[in-house]
C-alpha positions in Angstrom: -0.5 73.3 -5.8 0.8 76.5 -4.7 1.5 77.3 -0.7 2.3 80.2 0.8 1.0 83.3 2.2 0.0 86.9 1.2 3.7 87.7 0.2 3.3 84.8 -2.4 -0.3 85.6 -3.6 0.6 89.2 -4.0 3.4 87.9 -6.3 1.3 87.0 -8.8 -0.2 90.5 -9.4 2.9 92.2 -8.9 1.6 93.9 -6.0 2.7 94.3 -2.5 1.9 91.9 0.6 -0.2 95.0 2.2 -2.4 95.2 -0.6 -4.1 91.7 0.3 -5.9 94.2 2.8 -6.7 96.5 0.5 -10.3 94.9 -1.0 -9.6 97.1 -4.3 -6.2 95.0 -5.2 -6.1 92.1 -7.1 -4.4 90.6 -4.2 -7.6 90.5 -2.8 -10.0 89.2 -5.2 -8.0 86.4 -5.9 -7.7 86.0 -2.0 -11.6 85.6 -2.4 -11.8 83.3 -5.3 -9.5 80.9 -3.5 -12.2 81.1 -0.4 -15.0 80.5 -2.8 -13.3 77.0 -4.4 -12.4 76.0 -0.9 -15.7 76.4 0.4 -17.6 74.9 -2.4 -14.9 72.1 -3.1 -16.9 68.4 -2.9 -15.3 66.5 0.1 -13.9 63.3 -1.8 -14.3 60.6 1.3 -17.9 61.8 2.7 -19.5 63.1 -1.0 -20.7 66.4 0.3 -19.5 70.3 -0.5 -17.1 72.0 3.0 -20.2 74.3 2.9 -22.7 71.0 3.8 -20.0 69.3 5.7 -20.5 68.3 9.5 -17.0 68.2 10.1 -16.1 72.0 9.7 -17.8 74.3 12.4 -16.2 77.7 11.4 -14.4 79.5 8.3 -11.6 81.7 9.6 -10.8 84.9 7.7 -7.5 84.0 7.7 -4.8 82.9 9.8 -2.7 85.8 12.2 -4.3 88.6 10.2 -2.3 91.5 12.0 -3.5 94.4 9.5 -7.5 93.7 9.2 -9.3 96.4 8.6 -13.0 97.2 9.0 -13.4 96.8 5.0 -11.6 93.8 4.6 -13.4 91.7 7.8 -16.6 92.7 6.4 -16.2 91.4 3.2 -14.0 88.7 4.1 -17.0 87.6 6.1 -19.6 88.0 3.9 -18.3 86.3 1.1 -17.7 83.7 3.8 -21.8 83.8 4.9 -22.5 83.6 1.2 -20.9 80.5 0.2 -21.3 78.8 3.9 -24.5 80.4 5.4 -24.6 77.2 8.0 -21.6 77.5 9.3 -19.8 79.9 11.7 -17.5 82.8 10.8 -14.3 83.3 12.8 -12.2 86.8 12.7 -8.8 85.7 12.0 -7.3 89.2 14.2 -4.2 88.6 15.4 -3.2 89.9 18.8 -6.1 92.6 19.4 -9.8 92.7 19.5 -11.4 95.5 16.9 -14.2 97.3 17.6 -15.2 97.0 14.3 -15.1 93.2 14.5 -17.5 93.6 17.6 -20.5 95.1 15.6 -19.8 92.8 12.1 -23.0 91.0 12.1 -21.2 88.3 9.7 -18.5 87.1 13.0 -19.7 85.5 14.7 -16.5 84.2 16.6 -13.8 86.7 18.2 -9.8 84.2 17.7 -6.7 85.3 19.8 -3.3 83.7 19.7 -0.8 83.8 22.5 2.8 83.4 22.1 5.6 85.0 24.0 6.7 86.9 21.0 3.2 88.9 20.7 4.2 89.4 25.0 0.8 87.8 25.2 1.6 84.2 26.2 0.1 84.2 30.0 -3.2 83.6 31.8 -4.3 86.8 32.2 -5.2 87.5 28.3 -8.1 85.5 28.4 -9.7 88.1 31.1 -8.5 90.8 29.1 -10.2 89.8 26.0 -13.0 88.7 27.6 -13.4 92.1 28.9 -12.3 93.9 25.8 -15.4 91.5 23.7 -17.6 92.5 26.7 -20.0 89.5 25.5 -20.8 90.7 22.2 -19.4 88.0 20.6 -18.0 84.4 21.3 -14.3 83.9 22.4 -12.1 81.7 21.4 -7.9 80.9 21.7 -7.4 79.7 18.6 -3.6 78.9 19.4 -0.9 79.3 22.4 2.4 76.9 23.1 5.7 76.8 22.9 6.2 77.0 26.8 6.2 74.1 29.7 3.4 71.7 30.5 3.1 74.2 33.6 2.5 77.3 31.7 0.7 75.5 29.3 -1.8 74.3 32.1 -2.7 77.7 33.8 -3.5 79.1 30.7 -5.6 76.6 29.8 -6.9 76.7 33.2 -7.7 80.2 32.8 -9.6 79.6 29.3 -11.9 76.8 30.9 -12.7 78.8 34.5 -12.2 82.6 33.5 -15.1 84.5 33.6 -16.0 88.6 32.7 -19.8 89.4 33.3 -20.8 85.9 32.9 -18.9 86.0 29.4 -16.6 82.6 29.1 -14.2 81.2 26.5 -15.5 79.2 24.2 -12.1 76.8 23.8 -9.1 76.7 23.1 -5.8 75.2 21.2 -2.6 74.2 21.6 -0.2 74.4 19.5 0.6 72.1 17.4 -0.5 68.6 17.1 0.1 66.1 14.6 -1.7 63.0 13.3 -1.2 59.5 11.7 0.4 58.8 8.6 -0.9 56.3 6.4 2.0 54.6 6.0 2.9 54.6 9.8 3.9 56.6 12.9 3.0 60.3 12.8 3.1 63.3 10.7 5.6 65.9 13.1 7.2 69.6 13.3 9.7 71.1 15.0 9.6 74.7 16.2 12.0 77.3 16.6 11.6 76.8 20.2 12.9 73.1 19.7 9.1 71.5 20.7 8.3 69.2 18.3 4.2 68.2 17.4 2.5 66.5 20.4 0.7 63.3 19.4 -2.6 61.5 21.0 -2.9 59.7 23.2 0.0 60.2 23.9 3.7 58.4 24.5 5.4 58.2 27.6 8.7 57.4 26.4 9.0 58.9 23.0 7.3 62.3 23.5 8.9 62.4 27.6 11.4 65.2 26.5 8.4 67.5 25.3 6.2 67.0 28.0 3.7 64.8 25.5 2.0 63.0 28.2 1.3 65.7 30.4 0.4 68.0 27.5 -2.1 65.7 26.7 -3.3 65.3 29.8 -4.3 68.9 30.4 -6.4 68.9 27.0 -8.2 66.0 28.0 -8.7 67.3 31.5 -9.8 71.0 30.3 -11.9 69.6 27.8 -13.9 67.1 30.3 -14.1 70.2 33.1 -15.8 72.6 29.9 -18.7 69.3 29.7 -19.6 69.2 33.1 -17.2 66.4 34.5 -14.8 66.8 37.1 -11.5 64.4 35.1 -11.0 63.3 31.8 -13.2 59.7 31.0 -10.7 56.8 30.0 -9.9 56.6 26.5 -11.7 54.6 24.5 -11.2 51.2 23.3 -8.7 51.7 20.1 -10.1 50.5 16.6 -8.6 48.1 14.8 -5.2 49.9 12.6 -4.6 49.2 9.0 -2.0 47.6 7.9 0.4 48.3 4.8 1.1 46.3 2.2 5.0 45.3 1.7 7.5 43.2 0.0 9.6 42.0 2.9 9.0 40.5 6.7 11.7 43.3 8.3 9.7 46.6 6.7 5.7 46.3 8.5 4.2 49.4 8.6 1.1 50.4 9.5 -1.8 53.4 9.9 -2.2 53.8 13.8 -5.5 54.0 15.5 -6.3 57.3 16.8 -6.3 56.1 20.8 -3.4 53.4 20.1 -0.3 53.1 22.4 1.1 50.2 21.8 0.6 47.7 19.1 1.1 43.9 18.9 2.1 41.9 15.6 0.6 38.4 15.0 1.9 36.2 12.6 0.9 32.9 11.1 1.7 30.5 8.4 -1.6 30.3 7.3 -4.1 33.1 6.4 -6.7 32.1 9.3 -4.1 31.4 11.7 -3.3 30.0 14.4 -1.6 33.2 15.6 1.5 33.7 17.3 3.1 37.0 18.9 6.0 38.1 17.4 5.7 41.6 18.4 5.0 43.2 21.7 4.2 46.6 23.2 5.6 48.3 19.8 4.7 52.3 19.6 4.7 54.6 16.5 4.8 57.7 18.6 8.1 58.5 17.4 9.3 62.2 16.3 11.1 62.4 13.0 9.5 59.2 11.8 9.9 59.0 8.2 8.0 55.8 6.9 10.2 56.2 3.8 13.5 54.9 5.3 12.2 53.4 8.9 9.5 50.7 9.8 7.6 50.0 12.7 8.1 46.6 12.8 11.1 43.8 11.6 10.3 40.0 12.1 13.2 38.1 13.5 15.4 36.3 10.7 16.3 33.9 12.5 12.9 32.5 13.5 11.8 32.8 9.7 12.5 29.9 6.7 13.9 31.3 3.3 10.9 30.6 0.8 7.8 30.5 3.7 5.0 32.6 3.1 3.9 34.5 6.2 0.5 36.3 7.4 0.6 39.2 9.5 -1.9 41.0 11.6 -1.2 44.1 14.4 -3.7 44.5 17.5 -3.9 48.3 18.9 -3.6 48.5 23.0 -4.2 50.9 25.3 -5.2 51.2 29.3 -8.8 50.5 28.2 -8.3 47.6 26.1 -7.3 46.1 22.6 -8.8 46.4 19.0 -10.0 43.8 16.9 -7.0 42.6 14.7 -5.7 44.6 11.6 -6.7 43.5 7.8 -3.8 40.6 7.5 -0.9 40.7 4.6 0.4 38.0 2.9 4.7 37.8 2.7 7.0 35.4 1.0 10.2 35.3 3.0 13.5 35.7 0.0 15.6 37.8 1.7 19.4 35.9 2.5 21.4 37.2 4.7 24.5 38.3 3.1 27.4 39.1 4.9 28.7 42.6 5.3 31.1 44.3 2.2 34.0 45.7 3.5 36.4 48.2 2.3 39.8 50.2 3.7 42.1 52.3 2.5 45.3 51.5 0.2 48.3 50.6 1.8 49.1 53.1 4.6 53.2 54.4 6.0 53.9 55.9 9.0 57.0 56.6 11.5 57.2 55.2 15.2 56.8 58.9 16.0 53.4 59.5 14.3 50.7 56.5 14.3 48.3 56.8 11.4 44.3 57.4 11.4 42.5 53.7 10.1 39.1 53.9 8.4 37.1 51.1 7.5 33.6 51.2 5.7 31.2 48.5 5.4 27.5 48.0 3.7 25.3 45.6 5.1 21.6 44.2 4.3 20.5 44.7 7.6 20.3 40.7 8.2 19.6 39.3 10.4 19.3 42.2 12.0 20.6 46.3 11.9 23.6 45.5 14.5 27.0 44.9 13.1 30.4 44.1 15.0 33.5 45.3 14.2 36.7 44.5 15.2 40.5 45.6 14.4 43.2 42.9 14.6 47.0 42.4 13.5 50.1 40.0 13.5 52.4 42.3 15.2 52.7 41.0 18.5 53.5 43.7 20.9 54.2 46.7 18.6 50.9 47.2 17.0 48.8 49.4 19.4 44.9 50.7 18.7 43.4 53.5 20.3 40.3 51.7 19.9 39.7 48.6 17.9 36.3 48.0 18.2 35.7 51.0 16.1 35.4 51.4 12.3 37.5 54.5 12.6 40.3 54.7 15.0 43.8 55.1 15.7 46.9 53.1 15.4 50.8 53.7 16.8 53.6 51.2 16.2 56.4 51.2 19.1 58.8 49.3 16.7 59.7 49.7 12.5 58.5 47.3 10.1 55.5 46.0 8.0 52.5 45.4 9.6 48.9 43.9 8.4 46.1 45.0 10.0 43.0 43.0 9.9 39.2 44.6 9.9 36.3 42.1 10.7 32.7 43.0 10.3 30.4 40.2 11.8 26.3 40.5 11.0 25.4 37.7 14.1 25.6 34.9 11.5 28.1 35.7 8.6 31.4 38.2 8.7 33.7 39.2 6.4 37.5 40.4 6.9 40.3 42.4 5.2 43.4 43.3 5.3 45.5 46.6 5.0 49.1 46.5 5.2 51.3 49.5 7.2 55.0 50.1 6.4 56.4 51.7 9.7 59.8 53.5 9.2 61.6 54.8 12.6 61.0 58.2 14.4 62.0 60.9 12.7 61.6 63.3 15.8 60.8 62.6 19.7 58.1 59.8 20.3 55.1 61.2 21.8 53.8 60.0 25.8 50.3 59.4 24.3 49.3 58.7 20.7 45.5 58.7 21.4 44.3 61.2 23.8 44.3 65.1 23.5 42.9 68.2 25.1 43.1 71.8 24.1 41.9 72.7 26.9 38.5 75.2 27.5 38.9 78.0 25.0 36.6 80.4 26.3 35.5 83.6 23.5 37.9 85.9 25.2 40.6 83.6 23.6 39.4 83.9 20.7 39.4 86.9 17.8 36.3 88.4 16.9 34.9 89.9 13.9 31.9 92.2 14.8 30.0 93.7 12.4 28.6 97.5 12.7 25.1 97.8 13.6 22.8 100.0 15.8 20.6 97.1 17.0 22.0 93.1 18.0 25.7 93.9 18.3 28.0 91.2 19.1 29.6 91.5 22.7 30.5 89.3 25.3 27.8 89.7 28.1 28.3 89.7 32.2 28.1 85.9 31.8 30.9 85.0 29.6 28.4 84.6 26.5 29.2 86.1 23.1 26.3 86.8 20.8 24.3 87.7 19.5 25.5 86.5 15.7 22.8 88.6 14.2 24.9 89.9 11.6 26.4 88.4 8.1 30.2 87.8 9.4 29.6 88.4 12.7 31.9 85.8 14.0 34.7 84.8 16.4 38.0 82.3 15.5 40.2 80.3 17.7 43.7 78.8 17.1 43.9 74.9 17.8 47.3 73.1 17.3 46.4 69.1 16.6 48.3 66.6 17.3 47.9 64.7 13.8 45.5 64.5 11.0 42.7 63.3 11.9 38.7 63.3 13.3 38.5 65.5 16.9 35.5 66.2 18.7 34.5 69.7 19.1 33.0 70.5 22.4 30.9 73.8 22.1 29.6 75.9 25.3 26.2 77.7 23.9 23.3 79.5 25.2 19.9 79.4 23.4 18.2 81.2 25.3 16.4 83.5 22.2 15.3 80.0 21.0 16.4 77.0 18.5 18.7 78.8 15.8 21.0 77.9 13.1 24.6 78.8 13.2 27.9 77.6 11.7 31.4 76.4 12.4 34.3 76.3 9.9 37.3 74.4 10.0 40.4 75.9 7.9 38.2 78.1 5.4 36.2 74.4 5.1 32.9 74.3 4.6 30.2 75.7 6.5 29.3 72.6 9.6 25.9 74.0 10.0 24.2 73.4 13.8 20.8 74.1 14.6 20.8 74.2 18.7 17.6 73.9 20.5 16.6 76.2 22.8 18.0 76.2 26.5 17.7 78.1 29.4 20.1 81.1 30.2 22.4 78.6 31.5 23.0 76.8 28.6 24.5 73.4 27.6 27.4 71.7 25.6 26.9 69.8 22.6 29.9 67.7 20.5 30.6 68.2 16.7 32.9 66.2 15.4 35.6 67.8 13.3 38.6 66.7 11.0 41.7 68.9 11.9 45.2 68.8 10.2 48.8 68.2 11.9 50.0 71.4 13.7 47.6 75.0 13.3 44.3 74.9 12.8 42.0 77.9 12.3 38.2 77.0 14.2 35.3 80.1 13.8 31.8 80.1 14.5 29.6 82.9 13.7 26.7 83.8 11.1 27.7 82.9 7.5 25.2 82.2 4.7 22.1 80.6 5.4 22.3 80.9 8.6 19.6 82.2 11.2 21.8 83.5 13.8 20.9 85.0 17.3 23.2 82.2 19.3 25.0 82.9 22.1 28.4 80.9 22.5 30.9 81.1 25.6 33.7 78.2 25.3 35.1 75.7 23.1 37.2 72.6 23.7 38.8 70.3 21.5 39.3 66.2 22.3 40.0 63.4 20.5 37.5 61.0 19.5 
């Protein structure tokens, strides 16, 4: 399978991305033989060709077709006609209505999609091309988003009640949402703007930082006022979900119902029951689900025998009721808990003056359950001092010589596991610190710092009125600060930023390191501080930020600070 656009179908003929509009490139005629084996492809579910099937209402000529032409939309659309002569044609325009598309007698549906980058994201452009159609053809926004539930609402608002000479909008869509995957939660995206996919019928926890519920509210609500009724009808009743077939009680998975909220898991011991509720009010509306390494569902170990085969069953819920149970799955509980592995360093030396960075590691089967406890112990009385010892990685000082064991516990809930790593302390070789576990550098705004500005006409990198530097635009545009550590060790790297020109992808690098590639959401012009954790050396370290390779750029940065852990 081959995806892409007309850059990538051009490719293939060794021609330009321009000439798909030309109809006499080879661009193009491929462009139509890919229409024609689309069209006439035999839907594998229902048994019928896309040309006989109910589902699709209208062919588009293509998606956000800036550069259409008279010639191409007419024979773009009839080629469409030919091969799908019951169903609608739609020009695929993008940003203006053509005259030419007006009098086509093959459209037969006029598409517009706003977004602030085409300066078209507002309610007032469905009057305008309304008025611009003048009624000779049906309207429809075939895509706006990317803004709050608020904006998002009047335009809508304005598509469902705008009217030009008794011309209306057909519809309209918002952009983007996502359905089911078959193997549980949802199928998701994440724009540029930092909105991820919106999901029916929505999830008031999950999806409350983009605004799900409310986005899905307006839909409902515009699509109910466009029938006739005054508020969206309650949802219906949810089917029953299908669930997945496993090998183990703590990895359930299943396909959601399309109006499910919340599911329940039954479980029984034998395959008709009885039935008992071992999971309540459980949603798969998460974002960044990935079936492959998460599961919607783990039974409780400790409720389960080693060697009893289970049945399992989940119930979809919502405000208007519950489904008829799942198809059941049958699961032999094998799975002992193990404890956890353990594993530190060598054996470790220090001075009184210094202290010394511990880290421990552990693996774990995730029994009986994900959480694991972790404690750092020792036999030196009053001389062995953590910075934090219920961490895996942490801190230690010493405020006398000797040799010392220090003792890392890992404990699952029913089984732990310990070792031991022993620390020769010799005496201070220079003045003993006041405090071996906190630092500050202090805020570092870019002023502090040296910048590297490449030449350009356009997207130079200054610091503005507001104490922001950016753009980044530029290969090596870039600015570098001087941080003097304490010790070797993991800091955490508090970073001032402005996204204001959207989610974007820049870098940080530590001491001619590796690129630490962040991509920030988008904020408002007041921006926000996010924490990257960094590992500096003893003495001068060398911290820059800018656009290196691979990066998007367009950030806007203002201060950076520098704590320990």
């Amino acid at each position: 399978m081959v995806v892409g656009g007309r850059e990538q179908l051009a490719a293939f003929y060794h021609e330009k991305p321009e000439d798909f509009y030309r109809t006499d490139s080879k661009t193009y005629q491929a462009y139509l033989d890919v229409i024609r084996q689309v069209i006439t492809r035999t839907n594998t579910i229902t048994g019928r060709h896309y040309y006989d099937e109910k589902a699709i209402m209208a062919w588009e000529t293509g998606n956000e077709l800036e550069d259409t032409n008279a010639d191409f939309l007419h024979q773009t659309s009839a080629w469409i006609r030919k091969w799908a002569p019951h169903q609608l044609v739609v020009d695929g325009t993008y940003k203006k209505v053509n005259d030419f598309a007006l009098s086509d007698p093959n459209v037969d549906i006029i598409s517009n999609h706003y977004y602030t980058n085409a300066n078209n994201n507002h309610p007032e452009q469905v009057r305008k091309d309304l008025a611009a159609i003048g009624g000779k053809k049906v309207y429809l926004v075939g895509e706006f988003g990317l803004l709050d539930q608020k904006d998002l609402n009047a335009i809508m608002q304005s598509i469902v009640h705008s009217e030009v000479n008794g011309a209306q909008a057909a519809g309209g869509f918002i952009w983007g949402f996502r359905g089911h995957r078959h193997d549980g939660g949802f199928y998701w995206h994440k724009e540029f703007t930092g909105h991820y996919s919106y999901h029916l019928p929505g999830f008031p926890g999950e999806g409350k930082a983009n605004q799900e519920m409310e986005v899905v509210t307006l839909v409902r609500t515009a699509a109910a006022q466009m029938d006739g009724q005054s508020k969206a009808p309650a949802l219906p009743v949810p089917e029953a979900p299908r669930l997945r077939e496993s090998n183990s009680p703590f990895a359930i998975n299943w396909m959601g119902s399309p109006v499910g909220r919340y599911y329940d898991v039954e479980r029984a011991v034998e395959p008709q029951g009885p039935w008992t509720r071992v999971g309540k009010g459980i949603s798969d509306g998460k974002n960044e689900w990935d079936p492959s390494t998460m599961s919607l569902f783990r039974d409780d170990y400790r409720s389960l025998t080693l060697g009893q085969t289970y049945y399992y069953r989940v119930i979809a819920k919502n405000e208007s009721g519950q489904s008829a149970p799942s198809n059941v799955i049958r699961l032999k509980h094998t799975q002992k808990n193990l404890p956890p592995v353990v594993t530190l360093q060598d054996m470790l030396s220090t001075t009184v003056d210094k202290g010394v960075q511990l880290n421990a590691a552990l693996q774990d089967d995730n029994l009986p359950d994900p959480k694991v406890s972790v404690a750092w112990s020792h036999d030196g009385k009053n001389n062995v001092h953590f910075c934090d010892s219920s961490k895996k990685e942490t801190r230690v000082w010493f405020s006398a010589p000797g040799n010392y064991a220090l003792t890392f516990t890992a404990d699952d809930g029913l089984l732990e596991s310990s070792k031991t790593i022993n620390v020769s302390v010799k005496p201070a070789v220079r003045p003993v610190p006041a405090d071996y576990c906190s630092f500050g550098s202090g805020t570092m705004d870019v002023s502090k710092g040296t910048l590297n500005s490449i030449k350009s006409e356009k997207d130079t990198l200054v610091i503005g009125e507001d104490g922001f530097l950016g753009p980044f635009a530029h290969d090596g545009d870039s600015v570098s600060w001087q941080v003097n550590a304490p010790w070797d060790g993991k800091f955490a790297l508090h970073v001032k930023f402005n996204g204001k020109w959207g989610s974007k992808k820049n870098s940080f690098i530590v001491n001619d390191g590796t690129p630490i590639s962040i991509e920030f959401p988008q904020t408002d012009e007041k921006g926000q501080t996010i924490v990257i954790p960094v590992t500096l050396r003893e003495g001068a370290n060398t911290i820059s930020f800018g656009k290196f390779a691979g990066d998007w750029g367009y950030m806007f940065i203002k201060s950076i600070e520098v704590t320990a852990e």
